[in-house]
Backbone as JSON, one array per atom type, in Angstrom:
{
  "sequence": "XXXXXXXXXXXXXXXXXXXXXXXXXXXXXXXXXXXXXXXXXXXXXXXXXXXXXXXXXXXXXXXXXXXXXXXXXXXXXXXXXXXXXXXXXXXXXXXXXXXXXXXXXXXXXXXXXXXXXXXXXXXXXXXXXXXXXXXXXXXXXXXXXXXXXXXXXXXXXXXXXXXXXXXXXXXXXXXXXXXXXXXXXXXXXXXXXXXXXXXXXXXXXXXXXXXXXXXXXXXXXXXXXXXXXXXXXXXXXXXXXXXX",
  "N": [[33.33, 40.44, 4.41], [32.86, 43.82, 5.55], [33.74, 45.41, 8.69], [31.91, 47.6, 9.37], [29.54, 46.23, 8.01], [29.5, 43.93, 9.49], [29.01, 44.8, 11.91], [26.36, 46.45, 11.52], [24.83, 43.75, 10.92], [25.02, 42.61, 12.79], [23.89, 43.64, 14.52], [21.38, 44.65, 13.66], [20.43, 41.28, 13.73], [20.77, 40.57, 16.43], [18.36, 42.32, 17.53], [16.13, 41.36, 16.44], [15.91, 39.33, 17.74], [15.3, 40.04, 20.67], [17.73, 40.47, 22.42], [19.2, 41.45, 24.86], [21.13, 44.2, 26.83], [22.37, 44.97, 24.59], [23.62, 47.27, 23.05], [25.58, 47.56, 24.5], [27.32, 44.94, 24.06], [27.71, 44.92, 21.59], [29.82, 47.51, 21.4], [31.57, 46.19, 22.04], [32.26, 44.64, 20.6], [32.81, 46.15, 18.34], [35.69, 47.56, 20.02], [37.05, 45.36, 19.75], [37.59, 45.22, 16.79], [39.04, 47.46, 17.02], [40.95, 46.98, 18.34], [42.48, 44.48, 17.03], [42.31, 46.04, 14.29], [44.75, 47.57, 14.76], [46.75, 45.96, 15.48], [47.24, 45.13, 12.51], [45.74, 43.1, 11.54], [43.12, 42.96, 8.91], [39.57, 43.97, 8.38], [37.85, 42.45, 6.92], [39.31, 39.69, 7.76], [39.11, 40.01, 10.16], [36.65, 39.95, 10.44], [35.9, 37.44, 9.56], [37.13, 35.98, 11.33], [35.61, 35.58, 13.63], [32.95, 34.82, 13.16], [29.64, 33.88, 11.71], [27.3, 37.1, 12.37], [24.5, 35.93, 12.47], [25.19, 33.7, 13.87], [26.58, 34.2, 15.95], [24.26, 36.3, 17.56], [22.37, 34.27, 17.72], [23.33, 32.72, 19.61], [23.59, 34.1, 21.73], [20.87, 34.66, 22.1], [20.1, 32.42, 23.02], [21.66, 31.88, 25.46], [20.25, 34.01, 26.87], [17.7, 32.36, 27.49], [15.15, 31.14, 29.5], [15.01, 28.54, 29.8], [18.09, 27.66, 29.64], [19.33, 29.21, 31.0], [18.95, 28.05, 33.62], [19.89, 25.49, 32.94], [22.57, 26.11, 32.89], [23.01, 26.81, 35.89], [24.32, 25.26, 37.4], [26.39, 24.32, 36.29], [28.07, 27.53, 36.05], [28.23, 27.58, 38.92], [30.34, 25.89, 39.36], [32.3, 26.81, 37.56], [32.39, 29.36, 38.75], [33.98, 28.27, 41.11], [36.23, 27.54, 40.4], [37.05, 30.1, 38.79], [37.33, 31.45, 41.25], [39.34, 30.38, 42.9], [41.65, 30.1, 40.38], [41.47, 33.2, 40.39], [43.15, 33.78, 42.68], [45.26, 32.87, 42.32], [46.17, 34.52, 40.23], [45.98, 37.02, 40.88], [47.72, 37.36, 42.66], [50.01, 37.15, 40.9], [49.6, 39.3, 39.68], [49.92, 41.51, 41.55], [52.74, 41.15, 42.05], [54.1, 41.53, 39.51], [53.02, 44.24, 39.42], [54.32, 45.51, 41.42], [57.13, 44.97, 40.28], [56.68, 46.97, 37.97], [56.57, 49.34, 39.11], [58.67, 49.37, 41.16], [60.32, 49.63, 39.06], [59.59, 52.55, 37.83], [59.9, 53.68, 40.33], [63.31, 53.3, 40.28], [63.79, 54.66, 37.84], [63.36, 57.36, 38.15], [64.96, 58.15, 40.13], [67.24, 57.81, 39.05], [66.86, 60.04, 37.4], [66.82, 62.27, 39.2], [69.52, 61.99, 40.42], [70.58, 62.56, 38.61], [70.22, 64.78, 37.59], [71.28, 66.32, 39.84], [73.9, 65.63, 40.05], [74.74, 67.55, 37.53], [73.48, 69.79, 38.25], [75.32, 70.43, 40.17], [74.59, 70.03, 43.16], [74.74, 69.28, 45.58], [73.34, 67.31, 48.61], [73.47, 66.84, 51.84], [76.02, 65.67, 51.12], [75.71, 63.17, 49.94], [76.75, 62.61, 47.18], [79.47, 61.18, 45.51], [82.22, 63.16, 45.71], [84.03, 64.68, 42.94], [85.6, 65.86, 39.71], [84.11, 68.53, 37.43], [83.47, 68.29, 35.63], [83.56, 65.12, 34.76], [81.19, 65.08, 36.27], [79.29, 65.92, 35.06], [79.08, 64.53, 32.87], [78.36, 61.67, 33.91], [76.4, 62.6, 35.05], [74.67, 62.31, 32.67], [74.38, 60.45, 31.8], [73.05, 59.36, 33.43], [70.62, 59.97, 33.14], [70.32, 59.69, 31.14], [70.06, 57.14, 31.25], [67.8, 57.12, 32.74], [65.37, 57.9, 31.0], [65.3, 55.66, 29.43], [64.84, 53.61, 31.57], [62.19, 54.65, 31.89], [60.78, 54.67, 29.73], [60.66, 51.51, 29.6], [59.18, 50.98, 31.81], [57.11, 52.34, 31.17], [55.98, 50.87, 29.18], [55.64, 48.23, 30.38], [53.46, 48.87, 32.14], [51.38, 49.07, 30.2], [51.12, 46.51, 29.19], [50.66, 45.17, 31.48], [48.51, 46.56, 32.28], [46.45, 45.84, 29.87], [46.71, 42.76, 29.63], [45.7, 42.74, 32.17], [42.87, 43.38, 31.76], [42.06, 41.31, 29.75], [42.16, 39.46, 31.02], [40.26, 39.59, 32.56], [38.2, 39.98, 30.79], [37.98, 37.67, 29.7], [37.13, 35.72, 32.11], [34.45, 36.85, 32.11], [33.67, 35.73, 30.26], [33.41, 33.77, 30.2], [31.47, 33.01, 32.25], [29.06, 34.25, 31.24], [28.55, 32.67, 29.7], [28.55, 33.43, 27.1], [29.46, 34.16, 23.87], [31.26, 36.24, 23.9], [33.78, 38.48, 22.12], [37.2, 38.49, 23.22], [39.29, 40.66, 25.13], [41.89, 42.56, 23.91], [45.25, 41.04, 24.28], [47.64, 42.99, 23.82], [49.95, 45.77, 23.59], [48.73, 48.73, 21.63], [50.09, 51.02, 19.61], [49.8, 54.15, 17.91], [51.54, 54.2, 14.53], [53.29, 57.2, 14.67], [53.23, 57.32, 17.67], [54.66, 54.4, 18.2], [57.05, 55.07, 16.39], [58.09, 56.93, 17.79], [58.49, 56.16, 20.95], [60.16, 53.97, 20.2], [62.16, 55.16, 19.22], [63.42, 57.08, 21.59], [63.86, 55.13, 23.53], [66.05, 53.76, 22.2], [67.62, 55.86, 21.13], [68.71, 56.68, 24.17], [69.76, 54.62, 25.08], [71.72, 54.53, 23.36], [73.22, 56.79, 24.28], [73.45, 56.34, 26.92], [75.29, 54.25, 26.9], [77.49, 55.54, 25.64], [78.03, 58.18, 27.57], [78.7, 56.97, 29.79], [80.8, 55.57, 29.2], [82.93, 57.13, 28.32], [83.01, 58.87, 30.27], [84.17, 57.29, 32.13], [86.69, 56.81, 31.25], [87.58, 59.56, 31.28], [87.83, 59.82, 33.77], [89.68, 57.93, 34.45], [92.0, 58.78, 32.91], [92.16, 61.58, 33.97], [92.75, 60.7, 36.74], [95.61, 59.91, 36.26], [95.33, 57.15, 35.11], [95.03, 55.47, 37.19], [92.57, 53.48, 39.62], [89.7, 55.37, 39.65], [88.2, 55.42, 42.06], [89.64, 54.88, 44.37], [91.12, 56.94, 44.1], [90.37, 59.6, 44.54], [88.98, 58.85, 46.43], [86.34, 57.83, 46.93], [84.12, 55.8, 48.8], [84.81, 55.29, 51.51], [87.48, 54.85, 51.06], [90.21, 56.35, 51.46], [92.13, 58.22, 49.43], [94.39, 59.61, 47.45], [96.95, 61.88, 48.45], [98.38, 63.82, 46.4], [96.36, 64.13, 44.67]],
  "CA": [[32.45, 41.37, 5.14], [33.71, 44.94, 6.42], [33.22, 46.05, 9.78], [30.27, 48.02, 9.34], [28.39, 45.42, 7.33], [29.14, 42.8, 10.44], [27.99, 45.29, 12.9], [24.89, 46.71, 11.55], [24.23, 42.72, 10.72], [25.06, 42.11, 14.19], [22.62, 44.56, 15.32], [19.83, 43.82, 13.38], [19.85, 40.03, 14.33], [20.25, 40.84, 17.79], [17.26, 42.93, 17.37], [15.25, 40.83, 16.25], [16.32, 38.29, 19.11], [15.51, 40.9, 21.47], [18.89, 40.1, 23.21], [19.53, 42.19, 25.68], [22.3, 44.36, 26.28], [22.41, 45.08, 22.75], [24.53, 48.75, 23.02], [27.19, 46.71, 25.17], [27.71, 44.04, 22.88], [28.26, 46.03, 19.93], [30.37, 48.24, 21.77], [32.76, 45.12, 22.4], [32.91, 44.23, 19.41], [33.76, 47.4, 18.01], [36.51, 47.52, 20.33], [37.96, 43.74, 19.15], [37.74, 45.5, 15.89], [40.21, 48.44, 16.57], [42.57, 46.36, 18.21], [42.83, 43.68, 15.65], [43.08, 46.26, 13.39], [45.96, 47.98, 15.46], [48.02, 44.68, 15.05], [47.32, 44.77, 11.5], [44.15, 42.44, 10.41], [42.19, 43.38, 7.55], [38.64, 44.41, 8.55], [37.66, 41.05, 6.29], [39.64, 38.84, 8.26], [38.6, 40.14, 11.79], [35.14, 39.35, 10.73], [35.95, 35.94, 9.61], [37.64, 34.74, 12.23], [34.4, 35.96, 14.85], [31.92, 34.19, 12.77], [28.89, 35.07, 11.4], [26.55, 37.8, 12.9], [23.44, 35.55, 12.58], [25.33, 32.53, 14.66], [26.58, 35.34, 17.11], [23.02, 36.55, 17.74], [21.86, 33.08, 17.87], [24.69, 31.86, 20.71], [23.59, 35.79, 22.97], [19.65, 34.63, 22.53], [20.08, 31.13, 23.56], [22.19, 31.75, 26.54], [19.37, 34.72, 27.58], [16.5, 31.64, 27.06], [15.26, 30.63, 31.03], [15.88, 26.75, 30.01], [19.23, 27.69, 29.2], [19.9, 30.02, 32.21], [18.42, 27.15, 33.97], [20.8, 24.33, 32.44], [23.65, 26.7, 33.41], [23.2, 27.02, 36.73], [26.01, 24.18, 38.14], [27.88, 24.65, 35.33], [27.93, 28.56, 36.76], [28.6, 27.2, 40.38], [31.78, 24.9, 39.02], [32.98, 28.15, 37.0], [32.85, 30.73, 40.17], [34.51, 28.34, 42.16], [37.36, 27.37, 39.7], [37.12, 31.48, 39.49], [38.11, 32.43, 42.56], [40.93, 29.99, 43.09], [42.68, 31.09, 39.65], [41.67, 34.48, 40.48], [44.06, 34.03, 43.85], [47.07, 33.22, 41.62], [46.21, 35.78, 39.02], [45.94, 38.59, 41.7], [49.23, 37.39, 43.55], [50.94, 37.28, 39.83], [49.57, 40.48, 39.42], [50.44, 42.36, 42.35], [54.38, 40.74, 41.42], [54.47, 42.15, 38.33], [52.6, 45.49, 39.68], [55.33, 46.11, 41.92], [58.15, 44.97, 39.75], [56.44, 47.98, 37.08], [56.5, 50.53, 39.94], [59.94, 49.57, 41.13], [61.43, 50.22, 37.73], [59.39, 53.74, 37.97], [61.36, 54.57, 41.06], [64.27, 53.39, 39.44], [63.81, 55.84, 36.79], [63.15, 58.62, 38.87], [65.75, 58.0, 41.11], [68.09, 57.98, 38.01], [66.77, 61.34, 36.84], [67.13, 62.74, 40.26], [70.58, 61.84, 40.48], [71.52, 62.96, 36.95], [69.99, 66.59, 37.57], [71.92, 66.9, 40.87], [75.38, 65.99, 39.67], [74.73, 68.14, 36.09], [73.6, 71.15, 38.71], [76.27, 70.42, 41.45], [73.82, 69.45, 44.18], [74.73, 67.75, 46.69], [72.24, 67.09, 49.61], [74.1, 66.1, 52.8], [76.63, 64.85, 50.9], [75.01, 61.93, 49.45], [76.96, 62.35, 45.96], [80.99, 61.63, 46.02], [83.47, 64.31, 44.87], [84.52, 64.26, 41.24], [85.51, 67.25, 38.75], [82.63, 68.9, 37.01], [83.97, 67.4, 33.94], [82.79, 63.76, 35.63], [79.94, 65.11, 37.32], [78.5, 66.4, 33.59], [79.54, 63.02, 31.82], [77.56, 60.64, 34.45], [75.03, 63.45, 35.32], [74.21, 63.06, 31.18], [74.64, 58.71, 31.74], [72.13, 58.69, 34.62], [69.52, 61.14, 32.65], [69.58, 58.66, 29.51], [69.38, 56.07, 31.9], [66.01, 57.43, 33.7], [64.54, 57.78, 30.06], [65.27, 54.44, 29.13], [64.15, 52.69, 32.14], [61.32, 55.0, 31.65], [60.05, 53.78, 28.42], [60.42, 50.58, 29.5], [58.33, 51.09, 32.76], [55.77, 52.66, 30.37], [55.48, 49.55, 28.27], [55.82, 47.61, 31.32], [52.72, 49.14, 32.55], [50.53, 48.77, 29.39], [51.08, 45.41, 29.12], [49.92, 44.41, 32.48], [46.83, 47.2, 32.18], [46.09, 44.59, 28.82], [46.57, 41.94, 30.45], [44.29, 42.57, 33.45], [41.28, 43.44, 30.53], [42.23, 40.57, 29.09], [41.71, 38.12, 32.3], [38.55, 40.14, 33.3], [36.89, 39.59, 29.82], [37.78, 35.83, 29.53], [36.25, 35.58, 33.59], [32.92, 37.39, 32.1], [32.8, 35.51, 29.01], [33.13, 32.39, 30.64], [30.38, 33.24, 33.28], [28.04, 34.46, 31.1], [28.56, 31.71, 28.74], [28.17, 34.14, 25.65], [30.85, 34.36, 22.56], [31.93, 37.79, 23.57], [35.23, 38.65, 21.94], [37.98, 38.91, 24.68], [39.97, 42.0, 25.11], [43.59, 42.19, 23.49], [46.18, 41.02, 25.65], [48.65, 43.92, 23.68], [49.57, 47.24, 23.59], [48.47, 49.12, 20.81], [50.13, 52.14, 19.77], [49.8, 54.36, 16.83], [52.87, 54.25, 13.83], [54.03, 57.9, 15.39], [54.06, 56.94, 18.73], [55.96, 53.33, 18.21], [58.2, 55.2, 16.67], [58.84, 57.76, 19.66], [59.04, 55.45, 21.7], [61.38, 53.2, 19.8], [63.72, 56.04, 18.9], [63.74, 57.37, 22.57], [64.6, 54.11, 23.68], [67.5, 53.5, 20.84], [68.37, 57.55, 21.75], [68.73, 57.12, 25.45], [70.58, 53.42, 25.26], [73.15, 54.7, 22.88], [73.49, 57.89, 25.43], [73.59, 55.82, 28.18], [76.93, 53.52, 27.06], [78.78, 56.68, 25.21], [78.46, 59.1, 28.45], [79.03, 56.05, 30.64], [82.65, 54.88, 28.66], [83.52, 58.3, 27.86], [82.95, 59.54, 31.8], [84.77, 56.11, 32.91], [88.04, 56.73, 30.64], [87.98, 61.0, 31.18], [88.27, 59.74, 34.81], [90.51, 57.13, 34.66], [93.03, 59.68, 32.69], [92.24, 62.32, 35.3], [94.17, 60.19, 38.43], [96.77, 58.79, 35.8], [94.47, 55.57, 34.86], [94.55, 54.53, 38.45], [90.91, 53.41, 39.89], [89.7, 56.99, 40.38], [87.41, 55.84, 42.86], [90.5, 55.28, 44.9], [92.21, 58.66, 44.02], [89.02, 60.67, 44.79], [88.31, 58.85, 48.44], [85.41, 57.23, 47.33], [83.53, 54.45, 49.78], [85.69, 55.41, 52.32], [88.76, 55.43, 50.88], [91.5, 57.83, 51.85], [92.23, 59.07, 48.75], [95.79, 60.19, 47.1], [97.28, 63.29, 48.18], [98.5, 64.42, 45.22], [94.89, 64.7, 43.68]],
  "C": [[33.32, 42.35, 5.92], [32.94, 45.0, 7.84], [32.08, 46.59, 10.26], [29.28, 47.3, 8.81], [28.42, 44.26, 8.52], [28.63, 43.5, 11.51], [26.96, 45.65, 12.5], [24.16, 44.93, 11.1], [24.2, 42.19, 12.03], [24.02, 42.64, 15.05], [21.24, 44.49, 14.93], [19.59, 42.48, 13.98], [19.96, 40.07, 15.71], [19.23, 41.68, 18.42], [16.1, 42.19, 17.31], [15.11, 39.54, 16.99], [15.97, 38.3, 20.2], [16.22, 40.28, 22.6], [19.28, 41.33, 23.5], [20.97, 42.71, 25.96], [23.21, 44.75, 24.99], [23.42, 46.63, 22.81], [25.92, 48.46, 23.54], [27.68, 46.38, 24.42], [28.32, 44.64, 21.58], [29.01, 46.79, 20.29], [31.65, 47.01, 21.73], [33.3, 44.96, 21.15], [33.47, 44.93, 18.33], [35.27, 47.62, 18.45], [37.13, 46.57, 19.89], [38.19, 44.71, 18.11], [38.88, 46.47, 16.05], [41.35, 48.06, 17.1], [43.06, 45.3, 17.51], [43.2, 44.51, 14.66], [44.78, 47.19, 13.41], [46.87, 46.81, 14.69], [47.91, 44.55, 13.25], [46.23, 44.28, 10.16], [43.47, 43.37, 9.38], [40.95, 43.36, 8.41], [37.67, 42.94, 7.71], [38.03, 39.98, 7.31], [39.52, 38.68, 9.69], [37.1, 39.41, 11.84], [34.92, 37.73, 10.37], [35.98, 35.22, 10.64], [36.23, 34.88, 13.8], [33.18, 35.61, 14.51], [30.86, 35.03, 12.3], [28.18, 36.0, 11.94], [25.17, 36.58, 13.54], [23.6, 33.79, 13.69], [26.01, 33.16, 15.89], [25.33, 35.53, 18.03], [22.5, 35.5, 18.33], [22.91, 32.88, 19.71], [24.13, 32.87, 22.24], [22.11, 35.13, 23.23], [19.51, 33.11, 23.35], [20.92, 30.85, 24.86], [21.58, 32.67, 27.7], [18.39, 33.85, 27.91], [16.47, 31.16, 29.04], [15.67, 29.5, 30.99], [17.12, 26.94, 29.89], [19.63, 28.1, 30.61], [19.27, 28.68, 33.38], [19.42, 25.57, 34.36], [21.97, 24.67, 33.41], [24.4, 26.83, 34.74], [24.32, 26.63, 37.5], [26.56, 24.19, 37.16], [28.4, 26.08, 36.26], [28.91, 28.41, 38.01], [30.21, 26.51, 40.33], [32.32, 26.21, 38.89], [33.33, 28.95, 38.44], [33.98, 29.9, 40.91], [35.77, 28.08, 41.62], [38.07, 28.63, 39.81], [37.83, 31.82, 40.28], [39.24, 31.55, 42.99], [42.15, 30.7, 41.67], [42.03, 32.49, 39.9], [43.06, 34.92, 41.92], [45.19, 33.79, 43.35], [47.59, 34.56, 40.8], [46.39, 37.37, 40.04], [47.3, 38.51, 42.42], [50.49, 37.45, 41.99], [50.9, 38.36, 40.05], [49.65, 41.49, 40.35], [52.48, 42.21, 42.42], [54.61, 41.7, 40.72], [54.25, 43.55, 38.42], [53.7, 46.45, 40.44], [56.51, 46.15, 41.73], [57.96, 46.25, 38.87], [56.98, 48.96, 38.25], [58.04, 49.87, 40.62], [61.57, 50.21, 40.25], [60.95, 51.75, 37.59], [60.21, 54.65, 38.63], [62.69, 54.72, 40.52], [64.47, 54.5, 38.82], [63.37, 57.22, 37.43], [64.12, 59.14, 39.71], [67.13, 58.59, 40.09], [68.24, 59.55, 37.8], [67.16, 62.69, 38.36], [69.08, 63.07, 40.71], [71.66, 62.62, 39.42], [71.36, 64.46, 37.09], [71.17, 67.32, 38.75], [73.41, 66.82, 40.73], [75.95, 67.1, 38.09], [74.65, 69.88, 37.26], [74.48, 71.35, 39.83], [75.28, 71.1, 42.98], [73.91, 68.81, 44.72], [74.42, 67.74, 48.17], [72.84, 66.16, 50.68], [75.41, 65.35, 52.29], [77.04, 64.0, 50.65], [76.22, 61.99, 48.36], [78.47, 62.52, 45.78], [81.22, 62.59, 45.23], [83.96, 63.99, 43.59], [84.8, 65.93, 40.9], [84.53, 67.44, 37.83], [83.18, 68.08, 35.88], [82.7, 65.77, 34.16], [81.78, 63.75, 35.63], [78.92, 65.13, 36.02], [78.12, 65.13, 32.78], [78.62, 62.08, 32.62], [76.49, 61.27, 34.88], [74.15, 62.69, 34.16], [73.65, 61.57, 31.63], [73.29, 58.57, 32.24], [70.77, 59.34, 33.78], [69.1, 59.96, 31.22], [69.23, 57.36, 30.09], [67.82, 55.86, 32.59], [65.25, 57.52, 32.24], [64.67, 56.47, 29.56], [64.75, 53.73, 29.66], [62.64, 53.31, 32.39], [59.98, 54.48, 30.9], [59.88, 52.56, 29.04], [59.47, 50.29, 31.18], [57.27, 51.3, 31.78], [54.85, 51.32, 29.84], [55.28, 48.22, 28.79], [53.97, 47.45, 31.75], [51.1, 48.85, 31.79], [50.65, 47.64, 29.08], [50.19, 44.81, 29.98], [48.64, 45.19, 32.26], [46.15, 46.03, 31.03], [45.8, 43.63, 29.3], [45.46, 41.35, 31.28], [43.3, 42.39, 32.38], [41.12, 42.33, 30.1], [41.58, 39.22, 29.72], [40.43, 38.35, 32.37], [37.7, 39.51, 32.26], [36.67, 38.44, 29.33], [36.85, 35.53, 30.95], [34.89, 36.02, 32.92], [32.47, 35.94, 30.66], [32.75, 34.45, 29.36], [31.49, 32.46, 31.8], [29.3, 33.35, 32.92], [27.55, 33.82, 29.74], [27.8, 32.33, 26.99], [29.81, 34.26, 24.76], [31.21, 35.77, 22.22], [33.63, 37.51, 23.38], [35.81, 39.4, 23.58], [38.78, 39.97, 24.26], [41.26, 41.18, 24.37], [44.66, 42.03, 24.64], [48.06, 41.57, 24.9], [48.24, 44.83, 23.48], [49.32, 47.46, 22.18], [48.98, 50.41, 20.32], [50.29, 52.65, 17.69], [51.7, 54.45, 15.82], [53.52, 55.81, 14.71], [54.86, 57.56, 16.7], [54.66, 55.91, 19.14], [57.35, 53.95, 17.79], [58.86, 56.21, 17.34], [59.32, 57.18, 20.5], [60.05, 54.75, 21.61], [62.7, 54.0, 19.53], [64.33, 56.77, 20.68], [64.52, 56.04, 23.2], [65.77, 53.61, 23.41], [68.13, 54.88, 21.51], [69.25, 57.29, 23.36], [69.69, 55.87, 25.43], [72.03, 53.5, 24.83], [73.57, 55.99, 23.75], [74.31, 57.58, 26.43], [75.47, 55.11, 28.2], [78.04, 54.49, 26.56], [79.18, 57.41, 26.64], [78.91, 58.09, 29.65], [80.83, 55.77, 30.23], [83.11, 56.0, 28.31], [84.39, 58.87, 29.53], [84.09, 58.51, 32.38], [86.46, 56.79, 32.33], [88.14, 58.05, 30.91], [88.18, 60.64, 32.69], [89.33, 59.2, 35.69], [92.15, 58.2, 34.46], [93.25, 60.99, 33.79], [93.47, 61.87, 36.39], [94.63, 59.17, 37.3], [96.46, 57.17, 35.69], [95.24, 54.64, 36.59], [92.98, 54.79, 39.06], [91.31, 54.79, 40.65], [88.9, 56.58, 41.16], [87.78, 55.75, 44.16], [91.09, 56.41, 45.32], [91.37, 59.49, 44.9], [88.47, 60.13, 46.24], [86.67, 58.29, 48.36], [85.08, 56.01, 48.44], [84.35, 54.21, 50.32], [87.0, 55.41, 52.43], [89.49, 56.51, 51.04], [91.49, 58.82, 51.23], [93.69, 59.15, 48.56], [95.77, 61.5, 47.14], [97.52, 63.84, 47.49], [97.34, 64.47, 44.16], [94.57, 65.38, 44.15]]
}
């Protein structure tokens, strides 16, 4: 069974159920459908594994029925309160992980900041030691492939946990409302182009990152006669050699 033959079968027998909600539901399950088929599934094998329409239907009208909603009630009451204790881990995970994403943002901003100001010989109070433009160009370039790298991986950082969350929320509903709604995907999804943008920016910016990094290190080292230039040059309070 394709896609369209399990939803318009899904929609008729929930029609004729009159199960409520009926534009939602089908909306969900549409969605399961395009991220299953993101990852791959066959349009056959999505609908297998989600059963049939007519034991779907059945599962939505029998959990609308008042004896049912009825039955439910302390079941319900157990659920919320289970609920809100894992919801107090899940929200303290997820403010962790929220601010580990947005740390690696700064990061990467910080990077790019850094990389523009030694590439345009900018230096703001004096924040950025002394070097020869040569240097300044070579770790300007380092720090610039470095802010796109930890970029990307903020990005993907970010869509994970957005997943994630959807993912918690629609297991919390589907448990609550004791119906066999498909749960959200707990991955990203991205089209063949933009995996591979992303994957080549990533690969681009990594191999960037260690060439202008070991290039900049050794054009500096030869500079002050392969002694630590960060000696020669008076960095972190060092003196410095007169003869540089």
């Amino acid at each position: 069974m394709n896609k369209q033959a399990f939803l318009a079968g899904l929609e008729k027998e929930l029609k004729e159920k009159n199960v409520a909600d009926l534009g939602d539901i089908i909306a969900e399950y549409e969605q399961h459908f395009a991220y299953k088929l993101a990852d791959g599934y066959s349009e056959e094998e999505i609908a297998a594994k989600l059963g049939s329409p007519e034991e779907i239907a059945a599962q939505y009208a029998e959990s609308a029925s008042p004896g049912a909603a009825g039955a439910q009630g302390g079941r319900r009451a157990v659920l919320k309160t289970g609920l809100v204790f894992s919801g107090l881990f899940a929200g303290m995970l997820w403010l962790v992980l929220a601010l580990a994403v947005f740390a690696v943002g700064v990061f990467s901003a910080a990077c790019a900041a850094v990389g523009l100001a030694l590439i345009l010989k900018i230096n703001v109070a004096s924040l950025l030691p002394e070097m020869p433009y040569f240097g300044a160009l070579l770790f300007g370039l380092s720090c610039l492939f470095l802010a796109v790298l930890s970029f990307a991986g903020t990005l993907v950082c970010a869509l994970y946990l957005s997943a994630w969350t959807r993912r918690y929320l629609s297991w919390q509903k589907s448990l609550l409302s004791g119906e066999s709604r498909p749960l959200s995907a707990g991955q990203i999804h991205f089209t063949g182009k933009r995996r591979r943008l992303l994957r080549n920016a990533a690969v681009f910016s990594l191999i960037g990152f260690v060439l202008t990094s070991v290039v900049g290190m050794a054009a500096m080292f030869a500079y002050t006669d392969w002694q630590p230039f960060w000696h020669a040059l008076g960095w972190f309070g060092y003196e410095g050699w007169a003869e540089l």
